[in-house]
N, C-alpha and C positions, 0 to 999 in steps of 0.2 A: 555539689558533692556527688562523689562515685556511687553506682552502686556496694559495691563494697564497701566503701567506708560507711554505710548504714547499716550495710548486715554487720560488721564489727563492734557499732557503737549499741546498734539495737539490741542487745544478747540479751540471754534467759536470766531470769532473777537468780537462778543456782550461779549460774557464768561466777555473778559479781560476788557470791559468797564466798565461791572458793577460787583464789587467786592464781592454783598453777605456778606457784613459785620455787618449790619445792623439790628438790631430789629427793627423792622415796627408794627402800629397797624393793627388790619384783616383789610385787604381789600377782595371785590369781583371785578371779572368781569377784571383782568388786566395780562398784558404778559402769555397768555398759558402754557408757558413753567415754569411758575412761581407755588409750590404747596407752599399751605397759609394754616399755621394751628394755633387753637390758643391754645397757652399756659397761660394759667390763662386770663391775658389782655392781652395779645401779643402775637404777631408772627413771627415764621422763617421761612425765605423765603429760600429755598432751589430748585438747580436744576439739574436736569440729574439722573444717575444712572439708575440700570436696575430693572423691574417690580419687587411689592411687595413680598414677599418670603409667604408661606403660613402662614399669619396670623388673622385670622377672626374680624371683625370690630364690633363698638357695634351695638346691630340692630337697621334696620331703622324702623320700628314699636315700636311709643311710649310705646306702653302698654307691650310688650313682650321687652323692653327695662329697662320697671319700673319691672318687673317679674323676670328678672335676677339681678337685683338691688337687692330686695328681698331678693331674696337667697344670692345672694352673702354675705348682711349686716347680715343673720344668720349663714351661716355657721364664718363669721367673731367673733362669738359670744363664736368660741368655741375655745381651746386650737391652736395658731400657729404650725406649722410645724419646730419648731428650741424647743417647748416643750416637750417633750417626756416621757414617760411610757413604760420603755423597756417591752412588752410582746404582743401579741397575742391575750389576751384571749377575749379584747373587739371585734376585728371586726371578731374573731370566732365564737361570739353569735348573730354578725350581719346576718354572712351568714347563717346561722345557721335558723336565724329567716327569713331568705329572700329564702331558700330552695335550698343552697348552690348553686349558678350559677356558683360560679369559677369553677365546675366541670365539663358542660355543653359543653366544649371548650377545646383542648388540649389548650399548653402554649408554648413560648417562653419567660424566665425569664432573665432580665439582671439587674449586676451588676457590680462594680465597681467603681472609682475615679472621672476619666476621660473620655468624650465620650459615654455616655450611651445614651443622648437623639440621637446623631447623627445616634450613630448605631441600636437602636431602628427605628429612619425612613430609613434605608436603608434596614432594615430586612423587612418592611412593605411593601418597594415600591416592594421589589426581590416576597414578597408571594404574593401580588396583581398583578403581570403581570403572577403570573402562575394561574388567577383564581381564588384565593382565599377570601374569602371575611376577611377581617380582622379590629379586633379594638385593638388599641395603646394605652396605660396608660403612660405618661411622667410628668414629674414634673422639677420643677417649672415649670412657664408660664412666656412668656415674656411680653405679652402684656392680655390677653384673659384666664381667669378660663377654657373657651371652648376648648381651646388647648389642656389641659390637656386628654380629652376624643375623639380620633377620629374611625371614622369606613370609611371602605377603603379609608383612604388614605386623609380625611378630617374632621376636626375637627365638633364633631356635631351640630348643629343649637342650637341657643340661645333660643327658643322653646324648645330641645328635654330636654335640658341639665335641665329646670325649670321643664317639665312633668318628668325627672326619680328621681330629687329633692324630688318631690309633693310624688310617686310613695312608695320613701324607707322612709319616712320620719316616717311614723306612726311606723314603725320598728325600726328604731333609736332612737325614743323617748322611746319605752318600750324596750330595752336595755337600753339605760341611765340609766333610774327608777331601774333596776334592778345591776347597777354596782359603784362602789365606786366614779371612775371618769367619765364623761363623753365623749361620743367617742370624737376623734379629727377631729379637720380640714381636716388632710388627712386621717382619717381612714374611715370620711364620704366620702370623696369623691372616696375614692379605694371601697366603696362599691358599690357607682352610676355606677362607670366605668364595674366592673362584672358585676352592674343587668342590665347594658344598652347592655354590649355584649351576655349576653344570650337571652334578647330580641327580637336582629336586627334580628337572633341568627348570629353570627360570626362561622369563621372554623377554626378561630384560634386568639389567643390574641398574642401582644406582650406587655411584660408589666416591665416598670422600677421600681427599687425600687426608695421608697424616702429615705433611709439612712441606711446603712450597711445591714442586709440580714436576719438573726434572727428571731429578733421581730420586721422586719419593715412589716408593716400594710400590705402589698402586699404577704407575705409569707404565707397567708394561701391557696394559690391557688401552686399546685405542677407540674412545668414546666415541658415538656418531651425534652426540650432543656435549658440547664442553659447556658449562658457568662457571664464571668469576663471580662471587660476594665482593660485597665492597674490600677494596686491600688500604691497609694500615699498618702501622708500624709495630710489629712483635717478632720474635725469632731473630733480630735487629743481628746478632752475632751470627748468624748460621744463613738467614736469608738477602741481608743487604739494609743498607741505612736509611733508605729513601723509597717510596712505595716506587718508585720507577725501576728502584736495581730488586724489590719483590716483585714485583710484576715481570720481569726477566724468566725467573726462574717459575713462576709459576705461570705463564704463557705455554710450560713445556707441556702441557695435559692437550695444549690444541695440536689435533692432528690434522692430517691430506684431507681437504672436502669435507669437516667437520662443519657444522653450524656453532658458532661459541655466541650466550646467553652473555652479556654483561652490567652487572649490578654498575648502577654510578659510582664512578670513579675518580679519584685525585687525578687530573689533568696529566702528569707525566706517567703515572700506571695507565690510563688509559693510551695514551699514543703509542706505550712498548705493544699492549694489546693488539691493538689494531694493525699494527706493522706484523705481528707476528700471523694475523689473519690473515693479512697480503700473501705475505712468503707463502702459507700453506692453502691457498686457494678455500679458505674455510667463509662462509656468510657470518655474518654478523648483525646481531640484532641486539640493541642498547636501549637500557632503563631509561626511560624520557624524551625517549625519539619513537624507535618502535614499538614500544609497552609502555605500560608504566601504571601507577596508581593514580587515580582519576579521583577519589572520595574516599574518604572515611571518617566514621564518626565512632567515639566510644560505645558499647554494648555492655549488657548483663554478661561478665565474664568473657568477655572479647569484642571485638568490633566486626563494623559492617563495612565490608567495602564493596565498590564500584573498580574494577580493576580493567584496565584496556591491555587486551593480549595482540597478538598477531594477526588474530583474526577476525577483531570487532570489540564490544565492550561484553564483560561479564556484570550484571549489576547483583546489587542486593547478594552479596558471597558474604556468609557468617565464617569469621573466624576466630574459635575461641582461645587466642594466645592474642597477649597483652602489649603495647609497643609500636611505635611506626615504623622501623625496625622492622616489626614482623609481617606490616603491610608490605613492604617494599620486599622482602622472604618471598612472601605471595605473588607478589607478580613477579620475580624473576624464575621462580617454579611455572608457575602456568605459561610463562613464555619458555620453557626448558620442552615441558610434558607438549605445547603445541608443537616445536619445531620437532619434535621427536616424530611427529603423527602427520608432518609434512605443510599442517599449515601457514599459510603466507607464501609457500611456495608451490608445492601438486595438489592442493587444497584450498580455495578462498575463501570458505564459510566456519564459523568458529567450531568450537566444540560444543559439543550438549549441555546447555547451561545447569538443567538440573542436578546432572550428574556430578559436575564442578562442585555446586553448592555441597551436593551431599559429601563431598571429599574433604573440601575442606572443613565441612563442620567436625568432622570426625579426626582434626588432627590433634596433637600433641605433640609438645616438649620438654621432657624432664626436664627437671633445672635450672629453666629459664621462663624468670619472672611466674614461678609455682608457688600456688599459695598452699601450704597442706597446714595451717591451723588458724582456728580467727580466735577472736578474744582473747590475747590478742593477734591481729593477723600478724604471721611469721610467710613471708615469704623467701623463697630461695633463687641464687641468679648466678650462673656460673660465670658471668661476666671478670673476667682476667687481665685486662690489657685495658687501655686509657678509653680507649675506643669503645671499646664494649662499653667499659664503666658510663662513658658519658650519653648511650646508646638506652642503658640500663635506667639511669638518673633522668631521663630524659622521660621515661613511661611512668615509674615513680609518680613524678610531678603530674603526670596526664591522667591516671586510673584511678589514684588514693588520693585521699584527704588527709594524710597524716598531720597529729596537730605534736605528734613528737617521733620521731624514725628515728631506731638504734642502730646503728650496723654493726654487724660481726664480719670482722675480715679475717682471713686464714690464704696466703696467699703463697706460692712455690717461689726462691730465692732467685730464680733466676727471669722475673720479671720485673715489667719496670711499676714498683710498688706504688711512689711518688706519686708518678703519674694516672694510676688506679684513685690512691687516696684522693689526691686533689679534684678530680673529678666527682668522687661523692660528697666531697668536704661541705657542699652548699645544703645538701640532703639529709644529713647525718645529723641529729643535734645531739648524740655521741655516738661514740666507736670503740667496741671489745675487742682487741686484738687479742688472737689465739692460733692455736698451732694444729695442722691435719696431721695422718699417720705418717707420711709419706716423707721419702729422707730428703727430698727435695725440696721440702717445707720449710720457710723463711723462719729463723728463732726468731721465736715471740719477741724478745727483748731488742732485737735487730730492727721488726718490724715496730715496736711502738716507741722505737724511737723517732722513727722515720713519721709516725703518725705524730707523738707531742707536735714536733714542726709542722705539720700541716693544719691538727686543732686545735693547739694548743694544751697543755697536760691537764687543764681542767675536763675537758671532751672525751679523754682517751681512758679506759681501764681496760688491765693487761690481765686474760685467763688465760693460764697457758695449755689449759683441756677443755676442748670443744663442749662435754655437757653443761662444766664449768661454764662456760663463756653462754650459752643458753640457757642457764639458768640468771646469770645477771641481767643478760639482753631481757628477757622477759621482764623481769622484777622492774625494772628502769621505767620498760614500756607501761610498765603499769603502776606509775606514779599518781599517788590521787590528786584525784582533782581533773589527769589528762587519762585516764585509763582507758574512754572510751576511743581518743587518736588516736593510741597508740599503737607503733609497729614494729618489726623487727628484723630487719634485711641481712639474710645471710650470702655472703658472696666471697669473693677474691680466686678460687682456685672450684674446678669441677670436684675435686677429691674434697674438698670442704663441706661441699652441696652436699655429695653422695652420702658422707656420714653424716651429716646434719637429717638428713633424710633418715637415717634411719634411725636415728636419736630418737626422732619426733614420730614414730612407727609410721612409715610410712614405707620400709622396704619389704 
């Protein structure tokens, strides 16, 4: 049995009196221990779990709260992020017009399926304990636009985010004027992120794509460190059928004499990889040949690994995210942050193991596999895509004891839902399907149909409002007799998390 599943079953004699089943309207001023948030007219009372993960809150100044408001409902004005224009050439003429800052900054460039936000903040925490001053490009967001842009190691004030707004703005509008379509959503905002780190000035970026590697909007900036996560099949309309015709496109982030990091791979994405390293005189160093992970074993709130980098082994590294999955994060970060600092090549001796350690103890990932309530535990996993799902289901089984797991799915219409479901269907002994705010959100009734067929409609109840759906998921979970198993895994879409997240006060 987990640690956690003993802190969840062990709970306080108050825990089992009051069961948390309940929508309540806001109240103030009652049981401490009690966080009160409200959702439209109501609120979930939720308790326990461990402090918020890094995610920045709206601010507490009205007026630079109405300011982010602002921006936010313009950039909202332009093309989504699921819209696309395969090419370049617009946020080319942005930089272009803005006096190219992705130059300004060497790069760390990732890509891939799976794992790119995780190992983007591992690579941050690993550069920022050696010194280095660094800003972070990640996408989506789970709760917070400001998430998207951080500089060491925090996401930037709701202030800075509206002045670098104000800043490129007059530059985006004479691009617009001069281009057939208007920039995007994220081509605006991949511009803010460059002109805000050649600002601070940063000493280095680490920076994700938002969707294959090409002509996603982030590629005009040329990494001197490329990773690949593991590639699998999502985006399947937009990127290719077969991880070999996504690894095409997202090969495009390796540039001239880059080093490219590569997470293990399906045999034909790897050889598009490697061929594409050939063509651009780039090194290459591969999860299970040159790195890799060498041990791990469960921990109190994360695990312990033994990690082999490029330039020896790292032992004993605490990392408090859940999953082997996220060991495998680990070492394709720490093989990222070493080729970055030259080792294995104008360096033979590793990095400072202390310092390692202390990085990665110190990292986080919203979202992913987050527990923010016990009694019962409610964890959250932005897990989207079959891959993830089974990635997801796979840590499940390894960290908790559950003696009953509810899931709540809420998942966006244009994935492959099926293939989501069936992967947790072994995990789930039922499933709340429910619907996020977001117009891209699968109808509830679409999605539990698609679930009866996987659990059969004994398994399945359909809330079509998330508090709704968290209040059965718990109640379920807490069936007597199994109250102390039980669990409550919210997943399917990041925009599910985020409001889940904040259901449960934890934004």
């Amino acid at each position: 049995m987990s640690e956690f599943s003993r802190d969840s079953s062990e709970s306080d004699p108050d825990d089992v009196s009051d069961p948390f089943d309940e929508i309540v309207e806001a109240e103030t001023g009652r049981d401490p221990d009690l966080a009160v948030i409200e959702a439209g007219s109501r609120t979930l009372r939720t308790r326990g779990g461990p402090p918020p993960a890094d995610i920045p809150a709206r601010p507490d100044d009205p007026e630079a709260d109405k300011a982010l408001r602002q921006v936010e409902a313009e950039l909202a004005t332009r093309w989504g992020e699921t819209k696309l224009e395969p090419s370049v050439t617009r946020i080319a003429a942005l930089m272009d017009v803005l006096g190219e800052p992705q130059r300004a900054y060497p790069a760390i460039h990732i890509t891939g399926t799976n794992g790119k936000t995780s190992t983007a903040r591992m690579i941050e925490a690993l550069l920022g304990a050696f010194d280095l001053r660094t800003g972070r490009y990640t996408s989506p967001h789970v709760q917070s636009i400001t998430e998207r842009i951080s500089l060491d190691g925090a996401s930037i004030p709701a202030e800075r985010f509206v002045e670098t707004y104000q800043d490129i703005k007059p530059y985006v509008e004479m691009v617009d004027a001069g281009q057939e379509f208007r920039l995007s959503f994220f081509e605006v905002l991949t511009g803010m992120a460059y002109a805000a780190f050649a600002d601070a000035p940063v000493d280095v970026a680490v920076v994700e794509v938002g969707m294959g590697g090409s002509w996603d909007a982030t590629n005009v900036i040329d990494g001197d460190v490329a990773v690949v996560t593991p590639i699998d099949l999502d985006h399947t309309d937009r990127l290719g059928e077969t991880p070999g015709e996504i690894a095409k496109e997202k090969a495009g982030i390796v540039k001239q004499g880059a080093t490219v990091i590569l997470a293990q791979q399906p045999v034909d994405a790897a050889q598009v990889l490697l061929k594409k390293a050939v063509e651009v005189d780039a090194t290459v160093a591969r999860e299970g040949l040159e790195f890799g992970v060498v041990s791990r074993q469960v921990a109190v709130d994360g695990q312990l690994l033994t990690l082999r980098g490029l330039g020896g082994e790292y032992e004993a590294v605490y990392l408090p995210l859940h999953g082997a999955y996220q060991a495998h994060n680990a070492a394709v970060a720490l093989a990222a942050v070493e080729a970055f600092f030259g080792v294995g090549s104008q360096r033979p001796e590793p990095l400072d193991i202390d310092t390692i350690r202390k990085a990665f103890a110190s990292v986080t990932s919203p979202g992913r596999l987050e527990i923010v309530r016990r009694s019962p535990t409610v964890v959250l996993d932005a897990a989207h895509n079959p891959a993830g799902a089974r990635a997801t289901a796979e840590a499940i089984r390894e960290v908790f004891d559950f003696s009953r797991l509810i899931g709540i799915v809420g998942s966006s219409g244009d994935k492959n839902v099926r293939g989501l479901l069936e992967a947790f269907e072994p995990i789930f002994t039922e499933v709340v399907v429910t619907q996020n705010s977001s117009h891209r959100a699968m109808d509830t009734d679409e999605l539990a149909a698609i679930a009866v067929e996987v659990f059969g409609a004994d398994r399945v109840q359909v809330e079509p409002r998330l508090d709704d759906a968290l209040e059965a998921a718990i109640t379920l979970a807490e069936v007597e007799g199994e109250y102390a198993g039980g669990g409550v895994l919210v997943t399917g879409s990041v925009i599910t998390v985020g409001e889940a997240r904040l259901l449960l006060g934890r934004g």
